[in-house]
DOROFI-702537 format. One record per residue (C-alpha): chain; x, y, z. Coordinates in steps of 0.5 Angstrom, whole numbers, plus 500, padded with zeros to 3 digits. Example, Ala and Ser with C-alpha at 12.3 -4.5 7.8 and 13.67 -1.06 7.14 Angstrom:
<sites>
> A	525	491	516 .
> A	527	498	514 .
</sites>
This chain:
<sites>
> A	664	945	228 .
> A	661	939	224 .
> A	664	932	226 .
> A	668	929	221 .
> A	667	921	221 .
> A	671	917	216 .
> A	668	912	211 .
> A	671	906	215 .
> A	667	909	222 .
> A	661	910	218 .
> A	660	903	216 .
> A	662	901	222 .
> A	657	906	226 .
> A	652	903	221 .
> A	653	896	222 .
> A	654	896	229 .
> A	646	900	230 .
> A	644	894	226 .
> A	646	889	231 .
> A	653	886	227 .
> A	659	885	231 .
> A	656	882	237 .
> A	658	875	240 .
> A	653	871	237 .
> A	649	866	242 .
> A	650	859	242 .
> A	642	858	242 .
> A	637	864	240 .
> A	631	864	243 .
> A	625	868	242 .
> A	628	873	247 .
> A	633	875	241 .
> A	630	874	235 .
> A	625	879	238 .
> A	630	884	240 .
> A	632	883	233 .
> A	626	885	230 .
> A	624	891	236 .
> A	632	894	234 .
> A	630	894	226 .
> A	623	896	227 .
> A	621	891	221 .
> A	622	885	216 .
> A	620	885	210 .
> A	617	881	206 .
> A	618	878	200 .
> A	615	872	197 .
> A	621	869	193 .
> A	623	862	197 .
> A	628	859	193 .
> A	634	860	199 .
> A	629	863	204 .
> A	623	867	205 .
> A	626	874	206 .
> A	623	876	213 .
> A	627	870	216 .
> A	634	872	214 .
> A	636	879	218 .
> A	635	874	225 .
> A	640	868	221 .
> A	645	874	220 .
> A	645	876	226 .
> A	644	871	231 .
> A	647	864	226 .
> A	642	859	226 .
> A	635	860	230 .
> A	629	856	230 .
> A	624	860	225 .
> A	618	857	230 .
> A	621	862	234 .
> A	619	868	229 .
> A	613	865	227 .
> A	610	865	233 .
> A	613	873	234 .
> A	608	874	227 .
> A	603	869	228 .
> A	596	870	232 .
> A	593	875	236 .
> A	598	874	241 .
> A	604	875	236 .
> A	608	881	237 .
> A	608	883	230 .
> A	602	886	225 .
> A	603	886	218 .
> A	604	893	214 .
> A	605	897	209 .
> A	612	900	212 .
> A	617	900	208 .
> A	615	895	203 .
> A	609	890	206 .
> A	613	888	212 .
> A	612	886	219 .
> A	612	891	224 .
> A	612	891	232 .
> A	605	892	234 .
> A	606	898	238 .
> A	608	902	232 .
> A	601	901	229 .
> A	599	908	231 .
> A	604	911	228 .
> A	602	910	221 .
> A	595	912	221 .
> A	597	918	217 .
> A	599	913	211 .
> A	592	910	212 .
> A	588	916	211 .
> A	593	919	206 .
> A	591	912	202 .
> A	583	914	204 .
> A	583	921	201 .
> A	587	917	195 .
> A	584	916	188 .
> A	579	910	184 .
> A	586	906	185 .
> A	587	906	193 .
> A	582	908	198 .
> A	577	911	193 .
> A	576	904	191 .
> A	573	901	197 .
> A	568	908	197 .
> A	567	906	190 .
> A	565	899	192 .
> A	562	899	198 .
> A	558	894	197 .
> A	562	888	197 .
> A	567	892	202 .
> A	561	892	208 .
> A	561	885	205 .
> A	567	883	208 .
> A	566	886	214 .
> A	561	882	216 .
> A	565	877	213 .
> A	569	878	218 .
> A	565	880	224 .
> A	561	874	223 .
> A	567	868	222 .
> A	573	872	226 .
> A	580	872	222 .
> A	580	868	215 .
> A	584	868	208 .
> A	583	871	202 .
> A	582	865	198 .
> A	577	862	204 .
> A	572	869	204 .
> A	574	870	196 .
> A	570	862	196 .
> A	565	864	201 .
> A	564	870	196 .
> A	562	865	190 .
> A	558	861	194 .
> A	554	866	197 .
> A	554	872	193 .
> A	554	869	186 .
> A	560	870	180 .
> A	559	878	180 .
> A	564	878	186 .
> A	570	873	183 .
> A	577	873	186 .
> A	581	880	183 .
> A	575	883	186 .
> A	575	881	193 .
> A	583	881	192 .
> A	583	888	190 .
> A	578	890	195 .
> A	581	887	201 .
> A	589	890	199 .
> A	586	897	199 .
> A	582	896	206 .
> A	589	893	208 .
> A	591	899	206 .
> A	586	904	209 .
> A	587	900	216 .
> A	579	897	215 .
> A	582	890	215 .
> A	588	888	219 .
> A	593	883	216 .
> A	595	879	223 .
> A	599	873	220 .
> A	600	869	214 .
> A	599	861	213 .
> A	603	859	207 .
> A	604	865	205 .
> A	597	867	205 .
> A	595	873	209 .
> A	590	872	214 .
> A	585	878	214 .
> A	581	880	222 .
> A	578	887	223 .
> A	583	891	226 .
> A	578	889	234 .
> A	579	882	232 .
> A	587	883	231 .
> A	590	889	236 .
> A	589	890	242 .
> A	583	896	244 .
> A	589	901	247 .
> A	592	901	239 .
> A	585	904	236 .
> A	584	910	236 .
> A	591	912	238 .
> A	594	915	233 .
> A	599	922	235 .
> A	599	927	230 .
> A	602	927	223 .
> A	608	931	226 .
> A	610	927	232 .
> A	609	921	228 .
> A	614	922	223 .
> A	619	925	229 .
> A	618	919	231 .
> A	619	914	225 .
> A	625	919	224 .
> A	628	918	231 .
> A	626	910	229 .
> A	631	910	223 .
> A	637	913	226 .
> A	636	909	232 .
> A	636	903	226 .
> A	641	906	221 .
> A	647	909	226 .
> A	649	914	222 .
> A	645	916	215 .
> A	642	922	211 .
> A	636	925	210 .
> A	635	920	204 .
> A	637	914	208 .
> A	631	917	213 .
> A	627	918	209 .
> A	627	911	205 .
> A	627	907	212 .
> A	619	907	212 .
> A	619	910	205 .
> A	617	918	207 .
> A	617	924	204 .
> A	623	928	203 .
> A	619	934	206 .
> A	617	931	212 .
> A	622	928	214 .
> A	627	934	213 .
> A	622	937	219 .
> A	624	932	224 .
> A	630	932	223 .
> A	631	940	225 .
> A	627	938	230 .
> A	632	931	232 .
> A	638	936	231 .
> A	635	941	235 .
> A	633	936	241 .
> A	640	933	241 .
> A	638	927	239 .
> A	641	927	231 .
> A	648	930	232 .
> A	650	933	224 .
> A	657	929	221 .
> A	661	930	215 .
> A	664	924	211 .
> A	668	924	206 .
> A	666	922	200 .
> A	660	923	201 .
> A	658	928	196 .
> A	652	930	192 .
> A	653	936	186 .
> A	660	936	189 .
> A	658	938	196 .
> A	659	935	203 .
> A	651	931	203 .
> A	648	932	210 .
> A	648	927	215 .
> A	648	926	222 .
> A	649	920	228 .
> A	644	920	232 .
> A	647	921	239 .
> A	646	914	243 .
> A	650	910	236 .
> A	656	906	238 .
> A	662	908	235 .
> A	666	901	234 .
> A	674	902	234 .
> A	673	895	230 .
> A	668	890	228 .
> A	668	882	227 .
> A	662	879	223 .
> A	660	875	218 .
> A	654	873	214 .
> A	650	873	207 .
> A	644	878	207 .
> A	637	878	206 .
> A	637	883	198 .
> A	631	886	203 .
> A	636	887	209 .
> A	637	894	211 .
> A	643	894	210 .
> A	643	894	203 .
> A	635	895	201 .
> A	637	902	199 .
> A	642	901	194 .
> A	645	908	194 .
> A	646	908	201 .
> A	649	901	199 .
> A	653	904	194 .
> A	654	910	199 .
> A	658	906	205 .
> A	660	900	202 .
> A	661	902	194 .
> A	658	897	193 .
> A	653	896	186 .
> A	648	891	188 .
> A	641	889	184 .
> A	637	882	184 .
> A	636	879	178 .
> A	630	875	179 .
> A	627	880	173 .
> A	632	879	169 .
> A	633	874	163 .
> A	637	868	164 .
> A	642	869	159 .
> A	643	876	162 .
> A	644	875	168 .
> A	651	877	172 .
> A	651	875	178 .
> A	644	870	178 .
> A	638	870	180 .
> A	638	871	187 .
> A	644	873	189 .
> A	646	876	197 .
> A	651	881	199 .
> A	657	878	203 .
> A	660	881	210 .
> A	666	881	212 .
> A	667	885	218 .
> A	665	892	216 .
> A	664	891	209 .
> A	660	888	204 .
> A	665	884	199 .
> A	661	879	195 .
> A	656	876	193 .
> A	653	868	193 .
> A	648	866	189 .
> A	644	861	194 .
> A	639	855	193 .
> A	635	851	198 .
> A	634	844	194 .
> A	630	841	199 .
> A	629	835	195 .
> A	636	833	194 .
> A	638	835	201 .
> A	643	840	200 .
> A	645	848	199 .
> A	647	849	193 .
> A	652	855	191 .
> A	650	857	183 .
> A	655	863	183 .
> A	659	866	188 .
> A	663	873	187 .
> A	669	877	191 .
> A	669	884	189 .
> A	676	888	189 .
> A	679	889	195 .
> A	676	884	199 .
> A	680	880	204 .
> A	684	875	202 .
> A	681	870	207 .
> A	674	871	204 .
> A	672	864	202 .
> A	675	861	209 .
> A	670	866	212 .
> A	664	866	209 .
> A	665	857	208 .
> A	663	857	216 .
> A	657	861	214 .
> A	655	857	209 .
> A	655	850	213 .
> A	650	853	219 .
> A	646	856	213 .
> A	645	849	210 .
> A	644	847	218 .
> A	639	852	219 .
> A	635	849	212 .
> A	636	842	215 .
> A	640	841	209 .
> A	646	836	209 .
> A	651	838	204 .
> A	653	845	201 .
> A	655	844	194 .
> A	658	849	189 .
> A	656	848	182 .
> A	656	855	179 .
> A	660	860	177 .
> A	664	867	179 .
> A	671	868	181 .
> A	670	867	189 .
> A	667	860	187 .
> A	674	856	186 .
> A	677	859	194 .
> A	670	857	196 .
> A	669	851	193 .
> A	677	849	196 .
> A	675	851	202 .
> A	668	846	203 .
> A	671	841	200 .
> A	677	841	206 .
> A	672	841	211 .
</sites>
């Protein structure tokens, strides 16, 4: 007999797998920023700055205000414990996880003119680059991209090395060990990973169960489109895995209610070693790239909560803002705050901030804390809410008390 989890159980299982509802220590250090990144098994990328790059916030809301040089020295270097990949979206990933996606690499060396064929296609300027690389060590785009006006002559301008070092960041034939001002560092994988990571790669079966037995361990409880998205695989492939999962014992299968698709219970499954908290006390603003709510139907699914950026939006469009954050309290997602760094002034400014129906009475008395350790953590020294939305007048009256 299936297993019924109920809703609230769900969210609680969810996000307890991801590191929410424990005590969070007075003075995080690399030892818990790393388990942060070794229990998601990523942190995306992204390259909107307005409040805070989007790799550095799954620590801040999980571990309160650590010192980002502690991240940095964990993605930075042939020494850091991350490389860069094609993940999920770009993301940073446990070095230990290379090998495991050497199918992705040669499914982008089979592909077509706009992937893996157009290193093959311009394999000039691609052998290049290597000896490029062989030749100096580790450099940015823009450095060879200049070494390549300098020495080759206008035919090789910027969009052609861009483009060709993306597809051969794709391919695996160049590695991204860090990024400088945003700005990737390119070696040759040598030069960037250790010799016991090349040439390792298990077959494309043990691989994907692998991935898949990752993203349960990440999500808790979740299903067959939850894995499949967590490192953006096939529906097909993944479903394999997940036979092979259940079978070992490893994904134990569930029902929760209202968790339908075409009016029927949708598959999910726990996996076996995931907490089952009776409760769970947190709160934090999330990264639009968290797991937690990077996919929106699972977002929708366990918090019944509809979430989208609005940074592609118009201005007079917009709802909620540009760059608004799911707010969490305890075992839910139940607002929204539209946040911005401005470091000139010195202050977190608030543009809006929204509750959504049913959340607790006490939101903005919970999320008020939040927001000053934000501010803390960007070195700012005042939070100021100057926007609009129906939680702001509570958070407003809140921050001004304190």
């Amino acid at each position: 007999m299936v297993d019924v989890v109920s809703p609230a159980l769900a969210r609680r299982i969810a996000l307890a797998a991801q590191g929410f509802g424990k005590p969070v220590p007075e003075s995080p250090g690399t030892r818990a920023v790393a388990g942060v990144v070794g229990r998601l098994g990523l942190l995306q990328i992204d390259s909107v700055n307005v409040f805070e790059r989007s790799h550095y916030l799954p620590a801040f809301s999980r571990l309160g205000g650590y010192e980002r040089g502690v991240l940095d020295r964990l993605t930075s270097g042939r020494r850091g414990r991350t490389v860069e990949y094609w993940a999920h979206q770009a993301a940073f990933i446990p070095r230990s996880l290379w090998p495991l996606f050497e199918f992705r690499r040669q499914a982008y060396r089979r592909a077509g003119s706009d992937w893996g064929g157009w290193v093959s296609e311009n394999h000039g300027l691609a052998d290049w680059l290597r000896a490029e690389l062989a030749a100096n060590g580790p450099m940015r785009a823009s450095e060879i991209e200049h070494d390549a006006n300098e020495r080759r002559g206008p035919w090789w301008g910027w969009s052609d090395v861009k483009r060709t070092l993306e597809m051969m960041f794709r391919t695996g034939d160049v590695v991204c060990i860090e990024r400088r001002r945003f700005e990737r560092v390119y070696a040759l994988p040598e030069q960037g990973l250790p010799a016991e990571l090349l040439d390792t790669a298990p077959p494309e079966a043990d691989a994907t169960r692998a991935l898949v037995e990752l993203a349960a361990s990440a999500l808790g409880i979740a299903t067959e489109a939850d894995l499949a998205d967590y490192w953006r695989m096939k529906r097909a492939q993944v479903r394999t895995a997940i036979r092979d999962l259940e079978d070992a014992g490893e994904l134990l299968p569930v029902e929760v209610p209202g968790w339908t698709t075409g009016g029927r219970p949708t598959p999910a499954w726990v996996q076996r070693d995931a907490r089952r908290p009776r409760r769970l006390e947190s709160a934090a603003v999330l990264s639009p790239f968290d797991p937690v709510v990077w996919f929106r139907p699972r977002t929708e699914r366990l918090f019944d909560f509809h979430y989208r950026i609005e940074i592609y939006t118009p201005e007079p469009e917009r709802k909620f803002g540009y760059y608004s954050l799911p707010v969490l309290i305890d075992d839910d997602v139940v607002g929204r705050v539209d946040l911005k760094s401005d470091r000139k002034a010195r202050v977190l400014r608030v543009q809006s901030a929204w509750i959504e129906p049913g959340a607790p009475a006490d939101t903005a008395a919970r999320l008020a804390p939040v927001l000053r350790r934000a501010a803390a953590w960007q070195h700012l020294d005042d939070v100021v809410v100057t926007g609009r939305g129906d939680l702001t007048p509570a958070l407003h009256a809140e921050l001004a008390t304190a």
